[in-house]
PyMOL Python script that loads the backbone (N, CA, C, O; Angstrom):
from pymol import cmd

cmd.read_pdbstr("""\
ATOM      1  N   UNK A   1     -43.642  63.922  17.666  1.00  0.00           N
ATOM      2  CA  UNK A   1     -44.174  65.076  18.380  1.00  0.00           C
ATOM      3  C   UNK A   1     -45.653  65.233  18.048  1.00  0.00           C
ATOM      4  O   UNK A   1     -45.931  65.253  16.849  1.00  0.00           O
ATOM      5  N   UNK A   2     -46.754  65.360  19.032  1.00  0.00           N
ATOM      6  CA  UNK A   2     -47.871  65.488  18.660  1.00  0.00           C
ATOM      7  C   UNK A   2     -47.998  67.075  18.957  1.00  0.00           C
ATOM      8  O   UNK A   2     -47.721  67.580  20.046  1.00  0.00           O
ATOM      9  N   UNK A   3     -48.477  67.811  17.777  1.00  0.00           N
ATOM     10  CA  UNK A   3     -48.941  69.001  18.073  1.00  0.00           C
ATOM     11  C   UNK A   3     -50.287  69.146  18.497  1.00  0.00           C
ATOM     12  O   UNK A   3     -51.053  68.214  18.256  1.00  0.00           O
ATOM     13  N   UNK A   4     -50.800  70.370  19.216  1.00  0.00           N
ATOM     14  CA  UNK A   4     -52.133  70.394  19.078  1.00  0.00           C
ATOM     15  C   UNK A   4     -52.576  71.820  19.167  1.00  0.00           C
ATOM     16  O   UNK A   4     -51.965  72.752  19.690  1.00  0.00           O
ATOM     17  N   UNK A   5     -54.039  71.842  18.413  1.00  0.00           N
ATOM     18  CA  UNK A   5     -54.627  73.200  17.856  1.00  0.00           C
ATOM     19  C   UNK A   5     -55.571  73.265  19.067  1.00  0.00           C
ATOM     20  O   UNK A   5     -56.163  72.248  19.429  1.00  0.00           O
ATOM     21  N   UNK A   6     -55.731  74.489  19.727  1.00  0.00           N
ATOM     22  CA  UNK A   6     -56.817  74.519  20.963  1.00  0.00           C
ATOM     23  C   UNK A   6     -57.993  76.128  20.549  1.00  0.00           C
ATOM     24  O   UNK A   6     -57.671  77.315  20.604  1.00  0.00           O
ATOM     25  N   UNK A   7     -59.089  75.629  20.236  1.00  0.00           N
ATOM     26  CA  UNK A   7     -60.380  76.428  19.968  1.00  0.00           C
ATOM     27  C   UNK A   7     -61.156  76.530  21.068  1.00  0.00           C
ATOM     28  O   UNK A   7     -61.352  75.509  21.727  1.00  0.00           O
ATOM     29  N   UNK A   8     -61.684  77.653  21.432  1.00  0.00           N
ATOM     30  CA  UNK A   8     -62.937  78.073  22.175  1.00  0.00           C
ATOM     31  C   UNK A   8     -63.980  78.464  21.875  1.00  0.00           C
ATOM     32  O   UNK A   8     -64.158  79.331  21.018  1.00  0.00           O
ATOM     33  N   UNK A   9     -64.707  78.004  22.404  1.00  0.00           N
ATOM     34  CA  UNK A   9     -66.076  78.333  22.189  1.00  0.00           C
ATOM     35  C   UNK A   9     -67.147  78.334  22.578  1.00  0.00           C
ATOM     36  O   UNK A   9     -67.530  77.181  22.778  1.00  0.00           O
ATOM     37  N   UNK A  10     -68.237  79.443  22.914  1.00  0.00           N
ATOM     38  CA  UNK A  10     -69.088  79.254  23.817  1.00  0.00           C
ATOM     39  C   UNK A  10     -70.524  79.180  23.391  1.00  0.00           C
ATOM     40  O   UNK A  10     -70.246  79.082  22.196  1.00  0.00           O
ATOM     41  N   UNK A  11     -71.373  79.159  23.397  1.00  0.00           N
ATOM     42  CA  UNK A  11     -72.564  78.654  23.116  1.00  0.00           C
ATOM     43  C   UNK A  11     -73.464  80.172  23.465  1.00  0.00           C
ATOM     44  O   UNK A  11     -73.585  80.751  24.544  1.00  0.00           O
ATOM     45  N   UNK A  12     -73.952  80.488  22.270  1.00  0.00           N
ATOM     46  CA  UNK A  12     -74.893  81.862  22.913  1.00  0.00           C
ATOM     47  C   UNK A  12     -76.855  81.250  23.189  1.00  0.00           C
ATOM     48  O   UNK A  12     -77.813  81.926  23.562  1.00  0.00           O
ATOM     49  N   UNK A  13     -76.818  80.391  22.972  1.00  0.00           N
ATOM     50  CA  UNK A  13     -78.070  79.744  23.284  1.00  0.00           C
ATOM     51  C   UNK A  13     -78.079  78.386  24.219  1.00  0.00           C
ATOM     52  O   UNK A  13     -77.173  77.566  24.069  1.00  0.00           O
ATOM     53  N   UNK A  14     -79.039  78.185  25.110  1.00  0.00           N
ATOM     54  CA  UNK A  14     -78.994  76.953  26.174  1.00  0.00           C
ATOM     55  C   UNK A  14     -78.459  75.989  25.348  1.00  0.00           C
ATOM     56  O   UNK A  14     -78.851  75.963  24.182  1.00  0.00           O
ATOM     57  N   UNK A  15     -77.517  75.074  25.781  1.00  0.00           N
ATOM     58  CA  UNK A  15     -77.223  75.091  27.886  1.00  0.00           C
ATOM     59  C   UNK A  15     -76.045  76.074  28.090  1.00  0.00           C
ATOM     60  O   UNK A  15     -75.530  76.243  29.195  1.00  0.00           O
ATOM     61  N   UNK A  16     -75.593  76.795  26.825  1.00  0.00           N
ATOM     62  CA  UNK A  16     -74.865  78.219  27.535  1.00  0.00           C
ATOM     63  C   UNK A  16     -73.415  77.591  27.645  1.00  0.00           C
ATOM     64  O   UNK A  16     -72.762  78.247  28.457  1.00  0.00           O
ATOM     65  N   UNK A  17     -72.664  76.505  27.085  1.00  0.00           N
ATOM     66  CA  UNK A  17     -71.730  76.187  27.637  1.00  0.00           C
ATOM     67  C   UNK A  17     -70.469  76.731  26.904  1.00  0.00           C
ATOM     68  O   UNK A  17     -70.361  77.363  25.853  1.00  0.00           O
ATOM     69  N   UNK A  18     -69.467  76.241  27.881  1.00  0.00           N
ATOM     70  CA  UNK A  18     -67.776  77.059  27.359  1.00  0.00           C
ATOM     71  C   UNK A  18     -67.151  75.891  27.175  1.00  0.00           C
ATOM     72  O   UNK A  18     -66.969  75.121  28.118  1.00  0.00           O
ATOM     73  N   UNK A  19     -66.730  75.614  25.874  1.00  0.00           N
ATOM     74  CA  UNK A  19     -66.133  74.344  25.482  1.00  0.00           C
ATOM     75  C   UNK A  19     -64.862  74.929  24.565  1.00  0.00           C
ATOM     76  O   UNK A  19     -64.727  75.919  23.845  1.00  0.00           O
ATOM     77  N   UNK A  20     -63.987  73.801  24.962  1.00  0.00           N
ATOM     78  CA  UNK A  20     -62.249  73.815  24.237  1.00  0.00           C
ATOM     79  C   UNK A  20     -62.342  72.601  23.419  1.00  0.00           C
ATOM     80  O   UNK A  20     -62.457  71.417  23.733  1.00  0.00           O
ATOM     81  N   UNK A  21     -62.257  73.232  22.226  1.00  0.00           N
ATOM     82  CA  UNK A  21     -61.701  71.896  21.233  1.00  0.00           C
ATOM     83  C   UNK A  21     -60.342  71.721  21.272  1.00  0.00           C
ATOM     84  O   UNK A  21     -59.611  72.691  21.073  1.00  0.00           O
ATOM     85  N   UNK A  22     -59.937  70.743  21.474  1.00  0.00           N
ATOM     86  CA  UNK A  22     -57.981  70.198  21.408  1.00  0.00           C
ATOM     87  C   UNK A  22     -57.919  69.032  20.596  1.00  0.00           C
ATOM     88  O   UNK A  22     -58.173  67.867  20.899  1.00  0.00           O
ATOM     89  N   UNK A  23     -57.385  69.729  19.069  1.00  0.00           N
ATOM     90  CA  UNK A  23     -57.081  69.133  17.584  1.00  0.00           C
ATOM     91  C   UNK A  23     -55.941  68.484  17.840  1.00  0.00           C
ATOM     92  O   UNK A  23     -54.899  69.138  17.792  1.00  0.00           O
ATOM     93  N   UNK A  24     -55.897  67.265  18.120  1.00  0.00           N
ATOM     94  CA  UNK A  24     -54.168  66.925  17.862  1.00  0.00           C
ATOM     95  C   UNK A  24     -53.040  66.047  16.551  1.00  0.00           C
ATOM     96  O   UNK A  24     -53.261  64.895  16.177  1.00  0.00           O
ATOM     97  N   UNK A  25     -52.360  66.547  16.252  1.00  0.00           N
ATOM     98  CA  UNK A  25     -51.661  66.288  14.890  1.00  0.00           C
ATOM     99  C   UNK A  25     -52.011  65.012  14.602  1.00  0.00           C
ATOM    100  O   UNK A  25     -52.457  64.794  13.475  1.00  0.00           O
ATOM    101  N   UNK A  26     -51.851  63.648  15.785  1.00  0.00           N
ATOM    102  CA  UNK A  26     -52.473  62.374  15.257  1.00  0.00           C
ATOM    103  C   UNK A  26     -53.740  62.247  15.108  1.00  0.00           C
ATOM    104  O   UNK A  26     -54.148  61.093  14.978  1.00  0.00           O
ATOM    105  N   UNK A  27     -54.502  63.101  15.087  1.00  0.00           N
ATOM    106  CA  UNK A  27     -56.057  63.319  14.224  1.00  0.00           C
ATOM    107  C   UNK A  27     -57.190  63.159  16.092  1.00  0.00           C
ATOM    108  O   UNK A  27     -58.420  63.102  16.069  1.00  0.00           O
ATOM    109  N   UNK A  28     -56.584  63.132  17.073  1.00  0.00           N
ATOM    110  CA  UNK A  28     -57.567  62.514  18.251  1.00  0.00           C
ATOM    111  C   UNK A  28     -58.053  63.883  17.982  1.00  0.00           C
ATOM    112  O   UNK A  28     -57.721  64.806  17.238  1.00  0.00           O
ATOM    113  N   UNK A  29     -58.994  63.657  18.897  1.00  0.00           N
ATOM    114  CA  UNK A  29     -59.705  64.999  19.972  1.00  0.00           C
ATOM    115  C   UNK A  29     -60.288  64.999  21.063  1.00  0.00           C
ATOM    116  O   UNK A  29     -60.722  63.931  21.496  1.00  0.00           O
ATOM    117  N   UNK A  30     -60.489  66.487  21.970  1.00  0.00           N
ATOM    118  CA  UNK A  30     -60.674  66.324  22.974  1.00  0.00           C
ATOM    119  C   UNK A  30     -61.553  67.405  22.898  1.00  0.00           C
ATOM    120  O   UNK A  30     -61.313  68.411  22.230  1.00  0.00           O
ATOM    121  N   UNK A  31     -62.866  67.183  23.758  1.00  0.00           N
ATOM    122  CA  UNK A  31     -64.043  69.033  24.102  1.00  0.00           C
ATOM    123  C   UNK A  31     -64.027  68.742  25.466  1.00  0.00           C
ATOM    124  O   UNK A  31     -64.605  67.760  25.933  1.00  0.00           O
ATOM    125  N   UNK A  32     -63.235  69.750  26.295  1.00  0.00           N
ATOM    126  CA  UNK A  32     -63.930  70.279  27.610  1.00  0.00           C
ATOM    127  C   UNK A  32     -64.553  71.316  28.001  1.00  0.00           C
ATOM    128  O   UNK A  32     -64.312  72.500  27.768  1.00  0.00           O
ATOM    129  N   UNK A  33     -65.481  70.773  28.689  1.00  0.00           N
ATOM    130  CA  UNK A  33     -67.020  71.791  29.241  1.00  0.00           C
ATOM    131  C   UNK A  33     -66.034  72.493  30.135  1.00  0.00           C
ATOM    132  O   UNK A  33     -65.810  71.938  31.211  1.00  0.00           O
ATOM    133  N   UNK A  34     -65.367  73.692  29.857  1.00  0.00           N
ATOM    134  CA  UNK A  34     -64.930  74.604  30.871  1.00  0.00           C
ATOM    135  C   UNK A  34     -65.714  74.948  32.101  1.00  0.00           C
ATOM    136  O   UNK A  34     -65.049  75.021  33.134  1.00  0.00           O
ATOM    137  N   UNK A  35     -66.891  75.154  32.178  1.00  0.00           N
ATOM    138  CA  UNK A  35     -67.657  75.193  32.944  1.00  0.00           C
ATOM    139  C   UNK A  35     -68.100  74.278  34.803  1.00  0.00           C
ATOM    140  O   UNK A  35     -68.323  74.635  35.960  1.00  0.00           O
ATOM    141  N   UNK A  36     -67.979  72.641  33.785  1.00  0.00           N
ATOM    142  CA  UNK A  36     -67.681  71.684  34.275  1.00  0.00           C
ATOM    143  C   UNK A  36     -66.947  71.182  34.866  1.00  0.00           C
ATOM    144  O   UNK A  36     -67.063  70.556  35.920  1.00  0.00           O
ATOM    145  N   UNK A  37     -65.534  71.544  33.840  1.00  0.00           N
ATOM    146  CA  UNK A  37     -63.953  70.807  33.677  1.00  0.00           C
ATOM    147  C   UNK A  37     -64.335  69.051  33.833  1.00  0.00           C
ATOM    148  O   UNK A  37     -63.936  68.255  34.683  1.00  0.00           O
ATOM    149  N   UNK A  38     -65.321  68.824  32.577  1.00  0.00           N
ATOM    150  CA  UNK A  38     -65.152  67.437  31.856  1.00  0.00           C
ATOM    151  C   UNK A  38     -65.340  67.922  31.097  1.00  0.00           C
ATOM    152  O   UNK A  38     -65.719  69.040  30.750  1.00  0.00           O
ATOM    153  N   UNK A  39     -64.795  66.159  30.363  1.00  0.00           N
ATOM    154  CA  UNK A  39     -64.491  65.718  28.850  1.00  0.00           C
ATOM    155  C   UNK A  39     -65.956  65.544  28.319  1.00  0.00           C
ATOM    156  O   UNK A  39     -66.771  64.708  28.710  1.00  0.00           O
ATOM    157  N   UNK A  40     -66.102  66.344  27.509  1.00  0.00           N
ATOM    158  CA  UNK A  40     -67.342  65.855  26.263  1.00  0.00           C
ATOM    159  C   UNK A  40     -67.112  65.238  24.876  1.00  0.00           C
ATOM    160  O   UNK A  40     -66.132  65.549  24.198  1.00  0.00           O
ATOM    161  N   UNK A  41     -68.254  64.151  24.376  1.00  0.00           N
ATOM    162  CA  UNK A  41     -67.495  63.479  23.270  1.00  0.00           C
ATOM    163  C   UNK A  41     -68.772  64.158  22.192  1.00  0.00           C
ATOM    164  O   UNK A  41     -69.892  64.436  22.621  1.00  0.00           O
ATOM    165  N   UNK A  42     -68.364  64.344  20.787  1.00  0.00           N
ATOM    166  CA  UNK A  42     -69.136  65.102  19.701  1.00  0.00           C
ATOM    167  C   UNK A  42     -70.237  64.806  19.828  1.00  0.00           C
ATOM    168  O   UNK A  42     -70.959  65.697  19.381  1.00  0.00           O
ATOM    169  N   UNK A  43     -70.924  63.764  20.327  1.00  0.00           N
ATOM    170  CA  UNK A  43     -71.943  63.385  20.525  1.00  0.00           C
ATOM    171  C   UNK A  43     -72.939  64.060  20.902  1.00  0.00           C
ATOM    172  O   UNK A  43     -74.019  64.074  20.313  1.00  0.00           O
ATOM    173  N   UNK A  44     -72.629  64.773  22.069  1.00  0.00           N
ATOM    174  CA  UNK A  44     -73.283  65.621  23.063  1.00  0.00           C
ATOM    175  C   UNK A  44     -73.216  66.928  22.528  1.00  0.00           C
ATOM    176  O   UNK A  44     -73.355  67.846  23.337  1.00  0.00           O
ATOM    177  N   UNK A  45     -73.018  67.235  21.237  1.00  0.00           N
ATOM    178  CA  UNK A  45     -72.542  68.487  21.054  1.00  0.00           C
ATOM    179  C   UNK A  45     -73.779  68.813  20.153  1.00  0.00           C
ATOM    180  O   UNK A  45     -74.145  68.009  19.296  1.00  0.00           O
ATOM    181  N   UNK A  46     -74.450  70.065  20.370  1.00  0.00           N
ATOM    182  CA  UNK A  46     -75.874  70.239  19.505  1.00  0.00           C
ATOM    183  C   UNK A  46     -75.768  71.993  18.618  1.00  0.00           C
ATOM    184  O   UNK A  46     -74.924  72.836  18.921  1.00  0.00           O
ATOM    185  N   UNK A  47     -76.412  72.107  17.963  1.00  0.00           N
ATOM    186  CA  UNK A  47     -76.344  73.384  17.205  1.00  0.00           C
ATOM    187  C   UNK A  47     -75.072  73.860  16.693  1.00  0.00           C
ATOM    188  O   UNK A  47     -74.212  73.195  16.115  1.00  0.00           O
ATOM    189  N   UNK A  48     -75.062  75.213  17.007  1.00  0.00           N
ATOM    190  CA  UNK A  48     -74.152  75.735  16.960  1.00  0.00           C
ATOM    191  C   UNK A  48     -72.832  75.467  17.349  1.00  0.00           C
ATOM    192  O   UNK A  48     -71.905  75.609  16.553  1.00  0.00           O
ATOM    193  N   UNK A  49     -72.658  75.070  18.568  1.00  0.00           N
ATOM    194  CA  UNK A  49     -71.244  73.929  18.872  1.00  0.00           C
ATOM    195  C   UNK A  49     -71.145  72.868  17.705  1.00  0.00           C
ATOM    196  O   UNK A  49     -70.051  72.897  17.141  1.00  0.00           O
ATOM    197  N   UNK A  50     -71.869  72.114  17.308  1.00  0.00           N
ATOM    198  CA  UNK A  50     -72.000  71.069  16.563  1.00  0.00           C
ATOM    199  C   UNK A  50     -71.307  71.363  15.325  1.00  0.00           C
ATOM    200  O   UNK A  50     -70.393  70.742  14.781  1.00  0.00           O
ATOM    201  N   UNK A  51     -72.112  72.781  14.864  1.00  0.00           N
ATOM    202  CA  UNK A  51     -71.354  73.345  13.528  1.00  0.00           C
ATOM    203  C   UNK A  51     -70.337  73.737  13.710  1.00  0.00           C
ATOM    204  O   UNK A  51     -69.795  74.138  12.680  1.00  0.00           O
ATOM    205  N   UNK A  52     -69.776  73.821  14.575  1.00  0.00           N
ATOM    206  CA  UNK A  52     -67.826  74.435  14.942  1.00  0.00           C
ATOM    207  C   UNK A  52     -67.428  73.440  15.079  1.00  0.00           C
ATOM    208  O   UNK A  52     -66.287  73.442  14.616  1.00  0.00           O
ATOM    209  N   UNK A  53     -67.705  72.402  15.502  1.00  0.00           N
ATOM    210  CA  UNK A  53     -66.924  71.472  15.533  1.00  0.00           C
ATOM    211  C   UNK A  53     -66.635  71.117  14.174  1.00  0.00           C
ATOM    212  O   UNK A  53     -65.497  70.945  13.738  1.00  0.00           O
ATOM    213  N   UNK A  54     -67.912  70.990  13.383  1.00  0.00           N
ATOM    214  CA  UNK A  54     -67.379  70.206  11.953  1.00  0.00           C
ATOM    215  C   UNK A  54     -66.771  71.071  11.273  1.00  0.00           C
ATOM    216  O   UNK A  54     -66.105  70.407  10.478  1.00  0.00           O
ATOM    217  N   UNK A  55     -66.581  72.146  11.086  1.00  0.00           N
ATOM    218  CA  UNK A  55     -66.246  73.161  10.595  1.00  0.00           C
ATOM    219  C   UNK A  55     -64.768  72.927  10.793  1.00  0.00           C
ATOM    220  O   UNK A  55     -64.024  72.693   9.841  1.00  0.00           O
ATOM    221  N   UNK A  56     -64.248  73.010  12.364  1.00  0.00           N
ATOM    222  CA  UNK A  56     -62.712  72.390  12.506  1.00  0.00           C
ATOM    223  C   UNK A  56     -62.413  71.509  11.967  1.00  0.00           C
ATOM    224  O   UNK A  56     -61.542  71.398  11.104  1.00  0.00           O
ATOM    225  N   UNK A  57     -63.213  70.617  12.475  1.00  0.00           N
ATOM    226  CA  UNK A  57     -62.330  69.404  12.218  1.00  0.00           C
ATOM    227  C   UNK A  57     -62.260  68.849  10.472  1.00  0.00           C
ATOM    228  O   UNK A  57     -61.395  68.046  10.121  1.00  0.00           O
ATOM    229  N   UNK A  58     -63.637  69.594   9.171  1.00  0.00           N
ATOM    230  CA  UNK A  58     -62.712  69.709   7.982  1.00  0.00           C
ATOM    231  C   UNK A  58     -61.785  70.376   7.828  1.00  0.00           C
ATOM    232  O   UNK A  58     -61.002  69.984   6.963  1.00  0.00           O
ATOM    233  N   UNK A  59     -61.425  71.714   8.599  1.00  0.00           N
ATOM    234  CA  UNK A  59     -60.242  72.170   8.204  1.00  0.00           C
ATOM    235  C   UNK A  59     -59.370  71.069   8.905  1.00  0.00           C
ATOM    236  O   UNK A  59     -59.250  69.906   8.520  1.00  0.00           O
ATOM    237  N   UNK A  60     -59.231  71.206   9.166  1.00  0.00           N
ATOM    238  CA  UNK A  60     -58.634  70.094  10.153  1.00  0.00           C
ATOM    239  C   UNK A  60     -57.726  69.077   9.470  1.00  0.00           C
ATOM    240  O   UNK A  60     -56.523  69.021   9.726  1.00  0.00           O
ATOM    241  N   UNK A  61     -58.349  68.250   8.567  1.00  0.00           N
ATOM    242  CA  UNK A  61     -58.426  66.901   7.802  1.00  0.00           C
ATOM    243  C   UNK A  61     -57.643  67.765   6.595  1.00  0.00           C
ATOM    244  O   UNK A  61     -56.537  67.345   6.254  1.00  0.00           O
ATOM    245  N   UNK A  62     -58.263  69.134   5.844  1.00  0.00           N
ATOM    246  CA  UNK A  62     -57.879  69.371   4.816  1.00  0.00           C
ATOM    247  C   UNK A  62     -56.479  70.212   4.712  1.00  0.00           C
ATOM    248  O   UNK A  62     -55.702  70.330   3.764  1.00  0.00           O
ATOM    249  N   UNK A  63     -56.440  70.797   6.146  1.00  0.00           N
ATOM    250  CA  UNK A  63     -54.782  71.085   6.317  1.00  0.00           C
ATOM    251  C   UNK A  63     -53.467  69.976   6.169  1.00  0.00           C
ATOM    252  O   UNK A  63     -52.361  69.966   5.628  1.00  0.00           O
ATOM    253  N   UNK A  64     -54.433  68.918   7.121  1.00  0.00           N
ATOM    254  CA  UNK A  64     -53.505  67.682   7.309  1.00  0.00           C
ATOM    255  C   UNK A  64     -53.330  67.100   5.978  1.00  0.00           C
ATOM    256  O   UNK A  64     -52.264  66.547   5.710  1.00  0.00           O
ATOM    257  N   UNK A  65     -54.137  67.159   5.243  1.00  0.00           N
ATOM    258  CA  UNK A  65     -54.306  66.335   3.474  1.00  0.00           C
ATOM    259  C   UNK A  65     -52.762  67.160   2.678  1.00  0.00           C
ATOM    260  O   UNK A  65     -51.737  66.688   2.186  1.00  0.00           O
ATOM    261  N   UNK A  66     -53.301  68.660   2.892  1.00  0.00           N
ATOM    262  CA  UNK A  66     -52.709  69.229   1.949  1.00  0.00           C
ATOM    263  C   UNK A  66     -51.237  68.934   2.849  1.00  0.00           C
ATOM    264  O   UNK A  66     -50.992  67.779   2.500  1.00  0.00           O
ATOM    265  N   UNK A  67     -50.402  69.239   3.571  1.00  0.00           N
ATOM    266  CA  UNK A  67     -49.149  69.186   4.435  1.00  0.00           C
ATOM    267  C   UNK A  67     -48.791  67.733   3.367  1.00  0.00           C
ATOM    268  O   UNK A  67     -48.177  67.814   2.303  1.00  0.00           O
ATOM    269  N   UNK A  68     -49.338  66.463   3.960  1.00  0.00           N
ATOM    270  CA  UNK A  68     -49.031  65.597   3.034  1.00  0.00           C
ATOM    271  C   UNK A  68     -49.268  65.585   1.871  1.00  0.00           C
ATOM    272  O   UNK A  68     -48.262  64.972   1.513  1.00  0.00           O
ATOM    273  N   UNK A  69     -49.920  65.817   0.776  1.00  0.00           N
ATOM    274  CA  UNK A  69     -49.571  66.022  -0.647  1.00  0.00           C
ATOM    275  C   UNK A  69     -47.854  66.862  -0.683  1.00  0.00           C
ATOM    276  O   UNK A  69     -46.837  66.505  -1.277  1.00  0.00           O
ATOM    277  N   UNK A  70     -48.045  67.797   0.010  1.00  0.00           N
ATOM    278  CA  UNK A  70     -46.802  68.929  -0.280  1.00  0.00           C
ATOM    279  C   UNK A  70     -45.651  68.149   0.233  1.00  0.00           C
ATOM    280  O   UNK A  70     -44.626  68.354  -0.417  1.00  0.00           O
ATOM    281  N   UNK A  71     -45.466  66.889   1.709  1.00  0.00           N
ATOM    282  CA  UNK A  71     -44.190  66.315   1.804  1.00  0.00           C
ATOM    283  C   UNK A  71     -43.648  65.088   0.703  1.00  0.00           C
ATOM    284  O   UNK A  71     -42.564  64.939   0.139  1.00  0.00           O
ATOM    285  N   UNK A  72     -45.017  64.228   0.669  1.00  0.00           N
ATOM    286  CA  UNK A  72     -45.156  63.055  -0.454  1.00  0.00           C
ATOM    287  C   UNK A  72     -44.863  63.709  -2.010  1.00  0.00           C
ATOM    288  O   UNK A  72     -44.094  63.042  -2.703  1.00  0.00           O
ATOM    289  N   UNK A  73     -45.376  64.866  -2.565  1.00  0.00           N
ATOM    290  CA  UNK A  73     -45.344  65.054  -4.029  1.00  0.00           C
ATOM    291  C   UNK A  73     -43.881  65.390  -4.348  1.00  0.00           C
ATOM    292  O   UNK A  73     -43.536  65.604  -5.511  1.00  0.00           O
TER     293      UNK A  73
END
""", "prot")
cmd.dss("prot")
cmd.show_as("cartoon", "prot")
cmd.util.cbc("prot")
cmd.orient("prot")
């Protein structure tokens, strides 16, 4: 079963955009420009988006870490 975590977020400074992060349990991801309705890859992602993204995606990694320590230990 792949779960997935879905974040919003919009940009209060240009280019102003409305983007969905979609975290999924096998570690992928997905950002769509709501605005648009395309796929954006981290790449394209600047400032403040930029810092939400990384921000998720360590929690992200460190939820997933800890879940496994707690099934493995």
């Amino acid at each position: 079963m792949n779960n997935c975590e879905n974040y919003r977020f919009i940009e209060t400074h240009r280019p102003f955009r409305d983007l969905t992060f979609k975290f999924y349990s096998n570690g992928s991801l997905t950002i769509i420009d709501n605005s648009d309705d395309i796929v954006i890859s981290p790449r394209e992602l600047k400032g403040s988006s930029y810092d939400f993204y990384v921000r998720k995606r360590l929690a992200f990694i460190k939820q997933d870490l800890t879940a496994k320590l707690h099934k493995y230990a």
